[in-house]
C-alpha positions in Angstrom: 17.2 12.6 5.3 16.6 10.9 2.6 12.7 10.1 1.6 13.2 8.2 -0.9 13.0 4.3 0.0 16.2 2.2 0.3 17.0 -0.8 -2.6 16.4 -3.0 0.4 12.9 -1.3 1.0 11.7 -1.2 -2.4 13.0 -4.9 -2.5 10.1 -5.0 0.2 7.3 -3.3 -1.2 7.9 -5.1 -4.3 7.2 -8.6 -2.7 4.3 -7.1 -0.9 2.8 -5.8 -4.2 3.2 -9.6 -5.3 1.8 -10.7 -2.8 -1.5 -8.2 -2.9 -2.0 -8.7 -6.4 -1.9 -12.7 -6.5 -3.4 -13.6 -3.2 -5.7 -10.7 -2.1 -8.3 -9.2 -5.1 -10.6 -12.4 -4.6 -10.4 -11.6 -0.8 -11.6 -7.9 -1.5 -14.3 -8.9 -4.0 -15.3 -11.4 -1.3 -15.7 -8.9 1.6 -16.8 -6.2 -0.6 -19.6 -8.4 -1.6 -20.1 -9.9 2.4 -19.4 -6.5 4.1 -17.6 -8.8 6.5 -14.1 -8.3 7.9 -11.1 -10.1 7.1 -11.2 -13.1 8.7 -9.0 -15.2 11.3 -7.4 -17.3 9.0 -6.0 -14.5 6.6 -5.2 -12.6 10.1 -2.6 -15.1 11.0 -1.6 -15.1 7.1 -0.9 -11.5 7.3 0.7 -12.2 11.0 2.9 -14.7 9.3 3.6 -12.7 6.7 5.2 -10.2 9.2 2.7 -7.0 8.1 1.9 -6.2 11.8 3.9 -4.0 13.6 6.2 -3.1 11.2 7.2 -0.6 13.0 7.1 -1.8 16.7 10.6 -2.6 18.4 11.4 -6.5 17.9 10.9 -6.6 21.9 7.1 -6.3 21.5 6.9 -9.3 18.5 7.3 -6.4 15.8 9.8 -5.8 12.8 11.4 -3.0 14.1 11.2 -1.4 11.0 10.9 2.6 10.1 7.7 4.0 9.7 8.1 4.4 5.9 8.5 1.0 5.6 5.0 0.2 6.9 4.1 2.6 4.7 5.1 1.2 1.7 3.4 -1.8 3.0 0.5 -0.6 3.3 0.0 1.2 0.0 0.3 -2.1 -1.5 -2.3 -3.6 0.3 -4.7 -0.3 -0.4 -4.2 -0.7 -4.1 -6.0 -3.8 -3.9 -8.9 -2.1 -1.7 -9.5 -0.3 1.8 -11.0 -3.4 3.4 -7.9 -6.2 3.4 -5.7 -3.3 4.2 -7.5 -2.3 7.1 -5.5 -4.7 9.5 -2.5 -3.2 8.2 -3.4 0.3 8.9 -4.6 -0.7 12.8 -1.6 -2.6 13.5 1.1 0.2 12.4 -0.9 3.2 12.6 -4.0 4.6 14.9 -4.1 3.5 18.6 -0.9 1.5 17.9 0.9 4.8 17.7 -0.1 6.1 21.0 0.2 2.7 22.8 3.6 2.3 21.6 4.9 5.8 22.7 3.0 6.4 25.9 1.8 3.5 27.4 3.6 1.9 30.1 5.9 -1.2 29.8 3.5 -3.5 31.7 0.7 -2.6 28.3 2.8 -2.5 25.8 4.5 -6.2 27.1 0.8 -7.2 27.6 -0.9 -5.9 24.2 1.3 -5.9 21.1 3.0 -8.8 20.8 -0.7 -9.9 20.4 -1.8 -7.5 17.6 1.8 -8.5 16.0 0.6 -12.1 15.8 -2.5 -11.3 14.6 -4.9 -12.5 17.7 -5.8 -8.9 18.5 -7.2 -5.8 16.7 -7.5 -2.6 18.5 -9.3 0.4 17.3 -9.5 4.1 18.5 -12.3 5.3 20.1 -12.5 9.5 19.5 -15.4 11.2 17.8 -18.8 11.1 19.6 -22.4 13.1 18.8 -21.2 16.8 20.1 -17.6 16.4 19.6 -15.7 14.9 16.0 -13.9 17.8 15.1 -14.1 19.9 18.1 -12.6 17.4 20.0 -11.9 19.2 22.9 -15.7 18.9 23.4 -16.3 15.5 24.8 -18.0 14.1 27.0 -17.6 10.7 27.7 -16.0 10.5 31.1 -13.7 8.8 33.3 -14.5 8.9 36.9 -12.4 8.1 39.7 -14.4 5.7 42.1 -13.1 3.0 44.8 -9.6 3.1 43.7 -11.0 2.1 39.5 -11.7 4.3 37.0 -15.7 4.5 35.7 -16.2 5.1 31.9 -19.7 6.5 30.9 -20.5 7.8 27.8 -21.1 7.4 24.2 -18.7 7.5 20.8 -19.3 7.7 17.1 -17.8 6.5 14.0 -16.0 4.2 15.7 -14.3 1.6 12.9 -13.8 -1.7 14.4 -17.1 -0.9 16.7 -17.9 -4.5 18.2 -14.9 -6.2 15.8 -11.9 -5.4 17.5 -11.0 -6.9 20.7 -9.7 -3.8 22.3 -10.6 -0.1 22.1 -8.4 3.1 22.9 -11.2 5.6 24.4 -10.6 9.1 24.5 -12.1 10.1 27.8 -12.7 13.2 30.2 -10.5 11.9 32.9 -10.8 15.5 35.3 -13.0 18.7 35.3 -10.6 20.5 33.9 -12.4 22.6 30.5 -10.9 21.9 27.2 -8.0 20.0 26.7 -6.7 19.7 29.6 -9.0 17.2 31.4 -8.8 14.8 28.4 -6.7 11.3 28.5 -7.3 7.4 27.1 -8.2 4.4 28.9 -7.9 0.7 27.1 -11.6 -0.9 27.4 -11.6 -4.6 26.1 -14.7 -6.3 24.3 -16.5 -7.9 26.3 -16.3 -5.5 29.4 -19.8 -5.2 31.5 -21.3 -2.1 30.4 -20.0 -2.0 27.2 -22.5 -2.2 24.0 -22.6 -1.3 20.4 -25.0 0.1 18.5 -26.5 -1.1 15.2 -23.8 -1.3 12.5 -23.3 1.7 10.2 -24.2 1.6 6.3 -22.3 3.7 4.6 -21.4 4.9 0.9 -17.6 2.7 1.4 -16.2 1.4 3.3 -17.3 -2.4 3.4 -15.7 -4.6 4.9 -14.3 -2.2 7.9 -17.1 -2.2 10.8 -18.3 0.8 11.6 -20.7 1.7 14.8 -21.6 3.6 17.8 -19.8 2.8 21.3 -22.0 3.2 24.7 -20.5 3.0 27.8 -22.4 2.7 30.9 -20.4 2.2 34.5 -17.6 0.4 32.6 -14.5 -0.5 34.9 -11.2 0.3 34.0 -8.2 -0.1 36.5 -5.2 2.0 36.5 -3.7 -0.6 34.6 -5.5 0.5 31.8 -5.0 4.1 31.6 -2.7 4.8 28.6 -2.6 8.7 28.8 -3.7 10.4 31.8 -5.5 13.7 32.2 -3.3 16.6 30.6 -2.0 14.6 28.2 -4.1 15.4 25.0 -1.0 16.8 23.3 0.8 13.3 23.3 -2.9 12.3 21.7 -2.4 14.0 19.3 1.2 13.8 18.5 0.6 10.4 17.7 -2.4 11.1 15.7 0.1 12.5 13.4 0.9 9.4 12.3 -2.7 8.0 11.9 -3.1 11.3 9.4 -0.6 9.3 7.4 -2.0 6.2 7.5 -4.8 7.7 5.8 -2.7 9.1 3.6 -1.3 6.1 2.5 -4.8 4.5 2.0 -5.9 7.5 -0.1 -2.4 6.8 -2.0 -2.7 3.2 -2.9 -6.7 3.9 -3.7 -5.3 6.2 -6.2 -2.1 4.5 -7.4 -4.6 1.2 -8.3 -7.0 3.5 -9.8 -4.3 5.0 -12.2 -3.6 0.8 -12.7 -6.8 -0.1 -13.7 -7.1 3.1 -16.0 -3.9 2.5 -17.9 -4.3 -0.8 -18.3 -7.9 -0.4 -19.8 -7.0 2.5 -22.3 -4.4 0.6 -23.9 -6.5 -2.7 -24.4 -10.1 -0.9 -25.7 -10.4 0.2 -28.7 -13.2 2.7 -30.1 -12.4 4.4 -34.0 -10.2 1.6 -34.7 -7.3 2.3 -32.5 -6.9 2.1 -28.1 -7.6 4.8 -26.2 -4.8 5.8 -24.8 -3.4 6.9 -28.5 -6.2 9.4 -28.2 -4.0 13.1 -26.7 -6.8 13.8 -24.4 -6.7 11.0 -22.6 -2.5 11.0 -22.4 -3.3 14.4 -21.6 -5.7 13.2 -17.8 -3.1 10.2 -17.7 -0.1 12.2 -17.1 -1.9 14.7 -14.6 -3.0 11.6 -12.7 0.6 10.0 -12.4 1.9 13.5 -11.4 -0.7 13.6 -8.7 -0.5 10.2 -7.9 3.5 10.8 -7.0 3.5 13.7 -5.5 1.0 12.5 -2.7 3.3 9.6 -2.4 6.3 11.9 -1.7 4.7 14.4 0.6 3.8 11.4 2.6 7.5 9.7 2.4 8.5 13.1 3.6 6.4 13.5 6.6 7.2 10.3 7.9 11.0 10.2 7.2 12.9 9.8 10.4 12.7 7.7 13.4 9.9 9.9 15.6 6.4 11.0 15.4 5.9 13.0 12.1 5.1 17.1 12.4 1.4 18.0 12.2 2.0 20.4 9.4 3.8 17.3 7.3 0.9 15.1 8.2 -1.7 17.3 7.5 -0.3 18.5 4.2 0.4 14.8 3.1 -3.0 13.9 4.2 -4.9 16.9 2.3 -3.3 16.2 -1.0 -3.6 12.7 -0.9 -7.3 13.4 0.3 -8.0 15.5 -2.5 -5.8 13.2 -5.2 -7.6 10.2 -4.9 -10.9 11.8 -5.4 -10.0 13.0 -8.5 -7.8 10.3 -9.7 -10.9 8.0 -9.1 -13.0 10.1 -10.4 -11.3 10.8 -14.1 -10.7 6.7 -13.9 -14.1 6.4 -14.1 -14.2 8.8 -16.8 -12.3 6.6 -18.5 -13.9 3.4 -18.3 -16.7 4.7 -18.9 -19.5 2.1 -18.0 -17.2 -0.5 -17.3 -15.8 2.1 -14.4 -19.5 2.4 -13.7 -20.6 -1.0 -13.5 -19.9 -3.0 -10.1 -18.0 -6.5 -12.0 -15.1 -3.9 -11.7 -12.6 -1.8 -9.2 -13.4 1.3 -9.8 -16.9 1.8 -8.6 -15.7 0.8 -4.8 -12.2 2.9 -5.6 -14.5 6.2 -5.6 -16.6 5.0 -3.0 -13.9 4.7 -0.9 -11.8 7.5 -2.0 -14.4 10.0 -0.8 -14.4 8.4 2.6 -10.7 9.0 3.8 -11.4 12.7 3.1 -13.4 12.9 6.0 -12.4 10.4 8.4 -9.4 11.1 10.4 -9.8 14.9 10.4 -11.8 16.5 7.0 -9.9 17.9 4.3 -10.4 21.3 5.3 -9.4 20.7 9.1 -6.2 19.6 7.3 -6.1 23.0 5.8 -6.4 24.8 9.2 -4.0 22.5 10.7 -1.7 24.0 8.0 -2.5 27.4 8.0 -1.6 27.1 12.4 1.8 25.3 11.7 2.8 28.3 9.2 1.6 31.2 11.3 3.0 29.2 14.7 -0.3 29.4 16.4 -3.7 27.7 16.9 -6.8 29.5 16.1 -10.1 29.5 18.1 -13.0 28.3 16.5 -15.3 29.4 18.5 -14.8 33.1 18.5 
């Protein structure tokens, strides 16, 4: 199959990109400076604009498009910065992927048509104190009592923590070790027993809410079960797809770094001419545009098709990209010298940011493993 996008897809992506550059960098400056959310009214903007569930059937309120297409939506919006394309990346990628696959028809009629007009955000609920990578480790639990299921526990890193209206919680749903007792419940906001914990600070990421999740005696009925015990693997099949949703972040971080870089070097001058007439720096220039597009198409490849993409597609897209933006950020820095330095412009947050996605979602070296499995056709144990 082709990876490349269609005319009628880069058509697309081209209106988006006019869209993100006229109408959203005094939105990112605002909630860069705020370390607030996007709020309601520019949800139903991007509601309007149809940039929620762009690839959820038409029978749920979404475009029914292909899941390149919300990626190429989504890179535009990460150009401008990680915080106003947050939204996008919930409400095509992440839980979305799982709820549209696995849930049943009474939850998927019930919950995305509302993300897809912009009045809900739901996050995923995964990593807590003992258990990020190892996975298979946790320990919050799901307990089967008077016909309801009764969630108690604690997450970490949860982004959307106490923001989003709905969370999808990873739980230990039977004693069965490993893997096989794990499933997800739906827990709304609001619930009794639910709290949050004090808001994270960290390096990036402002704008996207970030905190710990308790759960004590939370009720869920079996209405809310999404995936029960013994299904981690469809988990994680759809986590495929949130690997390339951070892939696409970590390619528009880049793509706008290169942007701001090429732009400056041919506008400042230093020994009477612009910098980009200087070979060294057409030199980084043209190794950051290679990179740059050659993230891009790994991740056009992996999610090429109509289904769930591989894990060895996602993970390679996701570990070059990962790797790309931090050093495409990092040499447009370089370039701007104190201007790339100085927090009156893009780059500064770029880096910030870029360094983030390289750990969320699986680190860069997991990615590496995950490879290394595909190729070889097994999994290897970590623990011996």
């Amino acid at each position: 199959m082709n990876v490349f996008p269609s005319p009628e897809q880069q058509a697309f992506q081209d209106s988006m990109r006019r869209f993100a550059e006229a109408e959203l960098r005094p939105l990112a400056r605002e909630l860069e400076a705020r370390d607030e959310s996007v709020p309601a009214d520019w949800m139903r903007r991007y509601a309007e604009l149809g940039v929620f569930g762009i690839n959820l059937p038409v029978a749920y309120g979404g475009q029914g498009l292909t899941n390149l297409d919300a990626v190429l939506v989504l890179e535009e919006f990460a150009r401008i910065s990680s915080a106003v394309a947050m939204p996008v990346f919930e409400a095509n990628f992440g839980p979305m992927a799982v709820l549209a696959h696995f849930a049943s028809e009474e939850m998927k009629q019930r919950l995305l048509p509302r993300v897809c007009r912009g009045e809900l955000v739901i996050a995923v609920s995964m990593s807590e104190p003992e258990a990020g990578t190892a996975l298979t480790d946790l320990a919050t639990r799901a307990r089967r009592r008077d016909g309801r299921w009764i969630v108690d526990g604690s997450k970490r890193w949860c982004s959307g923590a106490g923001h989003a209206g709905g969370y999808l919680v990873y739980v230990r749903m039977s004693d069965a070790p490993g893997a096989a007792g794990i499933g997800a419940v739906y827990v709304e906001r609001g619930q009794a027993g639910l709290r949050f914990g004090a808001r994270e600070e960290l390096m990036g990421f402002r704008g996207i809410m970030t905190a710990d999740m308790f759960f004590d005696g939370v009720e869920v009925g079996d209405e809310n079960v999404v995936v029960p015990a013994g299904g981690f693997r469809q988990l994680m099949e759809a986590f495929d797809l949130e690997r390339c949703g951070n892939t696409t972040m970590s390619v528009g971080i880049a793509a706008g770094a290169l942007a701001d870089a090429l732009e400056y070097v041919q506008q400042r001058r230093q020994f009477g001419k612009p910098l980009v007439d200087f070979q060294a720096v057409q030199l980084k220039l043209a190794e950051m545009a290679m990179k740059v597009q050659a993230a891009r198409l790994l991740l056009h490849h992996a999610v090429r098709g109509d289904g769930l993409p591989s894990m060895l597609d996602s993970s390679m897209a996701k570990c070059f990209a990962n790797e790309t933006v931090r050093e495409v950020t990092g040499s447009a820095m370089q370039l701007l010298g104190g201007y790339g330095y100085s927090k009156q412009f893009d780059i500064e947050r770029r880096l910030r940011d870029a360094w983030g996605w390289g750990i969320a979602g699986g680190t860069i070296d997991v990615q590496k493993i995950n490879i290394a499995s595909a190729l070889v056709g097994r999994r290897f144990d970590q623990r011996r």
